[in-house]
VEXBAVEX-167690 format. One record per atom (N, C-alpha, C): x, y, z; residue in three letters. Coordinates in steps of 0.02 Angstrom, whole numbers, plus 32768, in hexadecimal, padded with zeros to 4 digits. Layout:
N
XYZAla
...
This chain:
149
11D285A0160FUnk
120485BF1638Unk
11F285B31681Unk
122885A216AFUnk
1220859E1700Unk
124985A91723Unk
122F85C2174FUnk
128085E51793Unk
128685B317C0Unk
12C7859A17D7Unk
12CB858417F3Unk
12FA85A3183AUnk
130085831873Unk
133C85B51893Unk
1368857618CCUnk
13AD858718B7Unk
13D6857518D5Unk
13D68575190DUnk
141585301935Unk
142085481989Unk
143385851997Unk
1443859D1980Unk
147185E8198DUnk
143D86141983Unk
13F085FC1960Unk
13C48632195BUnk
13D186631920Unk
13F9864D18F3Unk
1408866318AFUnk
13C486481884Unk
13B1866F1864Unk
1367866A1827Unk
1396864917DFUnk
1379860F17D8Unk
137986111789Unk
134785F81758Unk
135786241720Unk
1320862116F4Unk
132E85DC16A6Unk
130185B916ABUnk
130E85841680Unk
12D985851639Unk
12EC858D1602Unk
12D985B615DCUnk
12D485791597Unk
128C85681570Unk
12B085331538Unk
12DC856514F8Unk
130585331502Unk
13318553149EUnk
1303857D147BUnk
12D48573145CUnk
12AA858A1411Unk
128A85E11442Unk
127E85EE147EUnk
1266860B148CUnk
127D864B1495Unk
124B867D1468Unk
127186C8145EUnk
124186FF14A3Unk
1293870814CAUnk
1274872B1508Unk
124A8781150BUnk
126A877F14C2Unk
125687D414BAUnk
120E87D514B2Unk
11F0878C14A1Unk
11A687951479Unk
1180877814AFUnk
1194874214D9Unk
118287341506Unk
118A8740153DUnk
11B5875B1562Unk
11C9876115AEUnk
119A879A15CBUnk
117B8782160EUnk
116687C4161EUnk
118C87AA1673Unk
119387EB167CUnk
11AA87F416C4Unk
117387E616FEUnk
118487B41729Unk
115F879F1758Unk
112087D41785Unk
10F087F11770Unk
10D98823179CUnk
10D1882617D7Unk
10AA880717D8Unk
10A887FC1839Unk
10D488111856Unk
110887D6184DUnk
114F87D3186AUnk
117687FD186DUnk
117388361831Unk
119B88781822Unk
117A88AC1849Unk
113588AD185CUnk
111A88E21885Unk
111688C918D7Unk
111F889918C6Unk
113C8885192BUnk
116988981934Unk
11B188881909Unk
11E988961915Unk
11F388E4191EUnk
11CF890018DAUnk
11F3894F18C4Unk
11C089651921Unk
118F89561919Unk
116B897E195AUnk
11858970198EUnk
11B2894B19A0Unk
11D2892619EAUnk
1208896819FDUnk
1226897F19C6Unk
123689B919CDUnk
12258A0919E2Unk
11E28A0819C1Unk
11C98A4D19CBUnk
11DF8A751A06Unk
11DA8AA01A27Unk
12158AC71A61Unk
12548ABD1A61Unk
12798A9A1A39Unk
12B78A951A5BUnk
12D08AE81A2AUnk
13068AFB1A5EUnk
13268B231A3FUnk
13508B2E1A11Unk
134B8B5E19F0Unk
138E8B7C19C6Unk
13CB8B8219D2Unk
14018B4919B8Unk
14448B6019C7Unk
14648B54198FUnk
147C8B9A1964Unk
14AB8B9A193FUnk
14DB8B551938Unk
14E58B371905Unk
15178B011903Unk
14F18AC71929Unk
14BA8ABC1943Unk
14998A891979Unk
14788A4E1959Unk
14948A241979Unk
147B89D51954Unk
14588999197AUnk
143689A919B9Unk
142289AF19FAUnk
13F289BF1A0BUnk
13CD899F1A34Unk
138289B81A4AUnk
139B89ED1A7DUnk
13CB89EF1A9DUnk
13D08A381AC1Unk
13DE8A6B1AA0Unk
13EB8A731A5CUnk
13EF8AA41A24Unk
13EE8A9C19ECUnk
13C78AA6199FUnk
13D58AA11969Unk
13E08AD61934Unk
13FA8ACD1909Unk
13DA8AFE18D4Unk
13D28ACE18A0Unk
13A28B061866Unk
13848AF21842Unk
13A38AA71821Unk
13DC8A9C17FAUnk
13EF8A7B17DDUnk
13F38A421808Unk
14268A5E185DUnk
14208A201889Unk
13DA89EB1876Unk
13A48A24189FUnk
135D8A081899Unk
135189DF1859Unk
136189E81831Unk
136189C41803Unk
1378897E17EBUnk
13AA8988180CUnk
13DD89631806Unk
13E589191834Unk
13C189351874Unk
13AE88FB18B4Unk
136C88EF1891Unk
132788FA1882Unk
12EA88FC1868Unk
12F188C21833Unk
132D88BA1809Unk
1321887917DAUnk
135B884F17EBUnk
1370886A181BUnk
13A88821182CUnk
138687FA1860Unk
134D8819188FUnk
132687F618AAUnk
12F287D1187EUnk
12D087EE1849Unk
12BC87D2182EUnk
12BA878817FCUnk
12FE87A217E4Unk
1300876D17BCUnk
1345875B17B1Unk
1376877717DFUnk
13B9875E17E3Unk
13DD878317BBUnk
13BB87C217A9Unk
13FD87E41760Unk
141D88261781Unk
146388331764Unk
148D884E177FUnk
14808899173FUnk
146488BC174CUnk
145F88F1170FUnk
148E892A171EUnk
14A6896816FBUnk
14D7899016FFUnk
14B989B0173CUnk
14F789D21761Unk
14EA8A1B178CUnk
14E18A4A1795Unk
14C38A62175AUnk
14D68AA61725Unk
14948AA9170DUnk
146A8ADF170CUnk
142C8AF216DDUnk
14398AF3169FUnk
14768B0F1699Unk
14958B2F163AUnk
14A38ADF1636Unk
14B78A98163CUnk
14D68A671636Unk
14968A411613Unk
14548A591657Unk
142C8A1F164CUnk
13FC8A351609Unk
13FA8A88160DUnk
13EC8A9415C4Unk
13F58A73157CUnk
142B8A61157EUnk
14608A391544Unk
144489ED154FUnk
141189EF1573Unk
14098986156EUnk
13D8899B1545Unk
13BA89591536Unk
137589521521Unk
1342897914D8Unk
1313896A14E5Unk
12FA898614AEUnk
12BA89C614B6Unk
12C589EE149BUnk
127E8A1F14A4Unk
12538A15149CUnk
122A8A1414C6Unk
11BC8A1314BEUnk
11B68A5F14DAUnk
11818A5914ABUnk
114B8A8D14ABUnk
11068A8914DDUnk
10F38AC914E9Unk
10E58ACB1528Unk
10898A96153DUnk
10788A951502Unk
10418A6E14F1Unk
10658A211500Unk
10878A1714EAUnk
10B089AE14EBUnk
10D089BB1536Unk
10D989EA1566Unk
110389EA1591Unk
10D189A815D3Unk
1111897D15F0Unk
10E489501615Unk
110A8956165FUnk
10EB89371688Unk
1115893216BEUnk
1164892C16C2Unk
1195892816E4Unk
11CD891716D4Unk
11F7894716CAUnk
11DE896F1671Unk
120B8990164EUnk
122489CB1676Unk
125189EA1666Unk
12858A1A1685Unk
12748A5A1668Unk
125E8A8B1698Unk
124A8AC9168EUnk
12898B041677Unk
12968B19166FUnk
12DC8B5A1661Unk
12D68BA4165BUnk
12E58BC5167FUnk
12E78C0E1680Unk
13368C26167BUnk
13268C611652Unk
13488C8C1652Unk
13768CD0167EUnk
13A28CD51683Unk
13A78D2616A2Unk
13E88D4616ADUnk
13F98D6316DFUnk
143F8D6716F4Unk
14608DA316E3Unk
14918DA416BFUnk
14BE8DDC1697Unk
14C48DDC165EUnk
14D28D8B163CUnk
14CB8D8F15F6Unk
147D8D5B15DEUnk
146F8D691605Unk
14128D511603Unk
141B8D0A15DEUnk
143D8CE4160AUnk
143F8C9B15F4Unk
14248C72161CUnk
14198C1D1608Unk
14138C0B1636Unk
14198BEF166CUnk
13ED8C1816A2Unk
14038C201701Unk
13D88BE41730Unk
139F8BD316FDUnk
13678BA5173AUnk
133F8B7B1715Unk
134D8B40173FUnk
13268B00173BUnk
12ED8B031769Unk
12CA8ADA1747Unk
127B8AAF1778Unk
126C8A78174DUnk
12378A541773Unk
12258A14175DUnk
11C88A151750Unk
11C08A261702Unk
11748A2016F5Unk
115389EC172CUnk
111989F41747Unk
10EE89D71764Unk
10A389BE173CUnk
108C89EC1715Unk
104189EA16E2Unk
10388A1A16F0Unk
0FF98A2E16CFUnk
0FD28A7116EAUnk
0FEA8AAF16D9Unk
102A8AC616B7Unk
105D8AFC16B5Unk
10738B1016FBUnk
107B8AF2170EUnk
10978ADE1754Unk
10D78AB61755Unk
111D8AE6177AUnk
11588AB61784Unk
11728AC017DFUnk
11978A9817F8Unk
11A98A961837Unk
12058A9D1832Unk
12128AD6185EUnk
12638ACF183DUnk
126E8AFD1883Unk
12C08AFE1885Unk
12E08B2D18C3Unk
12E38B7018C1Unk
12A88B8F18DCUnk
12C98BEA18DAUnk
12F18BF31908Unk
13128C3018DFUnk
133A8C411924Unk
130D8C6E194DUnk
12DD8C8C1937Unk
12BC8CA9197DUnk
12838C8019AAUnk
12768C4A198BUnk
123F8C1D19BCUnk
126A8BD419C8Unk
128F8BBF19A1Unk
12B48B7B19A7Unk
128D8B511979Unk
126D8B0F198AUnk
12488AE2195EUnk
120D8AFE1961Unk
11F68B051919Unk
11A48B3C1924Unk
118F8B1B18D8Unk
115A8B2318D5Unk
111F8B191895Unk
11188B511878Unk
11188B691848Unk
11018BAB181AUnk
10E48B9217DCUnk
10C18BCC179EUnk
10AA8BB81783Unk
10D68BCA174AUnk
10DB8BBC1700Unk
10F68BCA16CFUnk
10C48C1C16C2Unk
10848C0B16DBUnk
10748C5C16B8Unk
10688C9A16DBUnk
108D8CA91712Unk
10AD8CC4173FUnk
10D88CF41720Unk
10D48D3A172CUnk
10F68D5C16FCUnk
114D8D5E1704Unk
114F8D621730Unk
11AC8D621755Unk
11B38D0D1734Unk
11A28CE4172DUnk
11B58CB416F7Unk
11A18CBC16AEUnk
116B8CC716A6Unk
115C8CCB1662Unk
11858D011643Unk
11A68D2D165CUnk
11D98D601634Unk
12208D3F163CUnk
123A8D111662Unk
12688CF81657Unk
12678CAD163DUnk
122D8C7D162DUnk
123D8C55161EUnk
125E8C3A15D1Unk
12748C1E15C9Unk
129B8BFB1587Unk
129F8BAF155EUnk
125E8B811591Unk
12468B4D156AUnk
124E8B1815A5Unk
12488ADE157FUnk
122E8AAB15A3Unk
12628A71157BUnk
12738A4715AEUnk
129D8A05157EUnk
129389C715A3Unk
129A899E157AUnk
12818957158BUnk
12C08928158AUnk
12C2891C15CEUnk
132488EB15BFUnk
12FD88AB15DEUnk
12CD889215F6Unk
12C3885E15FBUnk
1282883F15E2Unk
């Protein structure tokens, strides 16, 4: 597999036939913690897709289109519905963190595993921030981990 990138600065990924991405693909690290960290301070803005504001899903959402050119849903409850579940032992860089809450305690929030039980995602009270999965204000709302790439 190799990235290549267009005049336009579009990423593409060139991939052989026989090759199964679920067993092989790992998400670029480095590259994903330059990117996701290039962010850190920026603020919280409801609906924000923007280094002058994000939220969670935004953040998410700019975080692998920089990465690797993919256009993923806008929606926490959306991006829930991709991918496949790992457990918290198989969880690797990349994968997509999910919490719970709200009114009908569904789910409200994305982040992006880092290692370590450690994910980086948009609060709304700090903006782009690092927390840990075993953190109790997450660990009582979290609801798993999924792997869409």
């Amino acid at each position: 597999m190799r990235y290549t990138r267009d005049e336009q600065g579009g990423v593409h990924m060139f991939v052989p036939g026989n090759w199964d991405y679920r067993t092989n693909y790992r998400v670029p690290q480095a590259r994903l913690k330059k990117i996701a960290d290039s962010y850190l301070g920026t603020r919280y803005k409801n609906g924000g897709t923007s280094r002058k504001g994000v939220d969670c899903s935004g953040f998410v959402f700019l975080v692998f289109q920089e990465l690797i050119g993919a256009a993923v849903p806008r929606s926490s409850g959306k991006l829930w519905k991709l991918g496949t579940t790992v457990s918290g032992p198989e969880a690797r860089s990349g994968d997509l963190v999910f919490f719970r809450g709200g009114f009908f305690n569904g789910i409200n929030h994305v982040g992006i595993y880092m290692g370590n039980k450690t994910f980086i995602h948009a609060s709304a009270t700090g903006g782009v921030m690092y927390d840990g999965l075993d953190e109790a204000y997450y660990k009582k709302r979290f609801a798993g981990i999924r792997r869409i790439f």
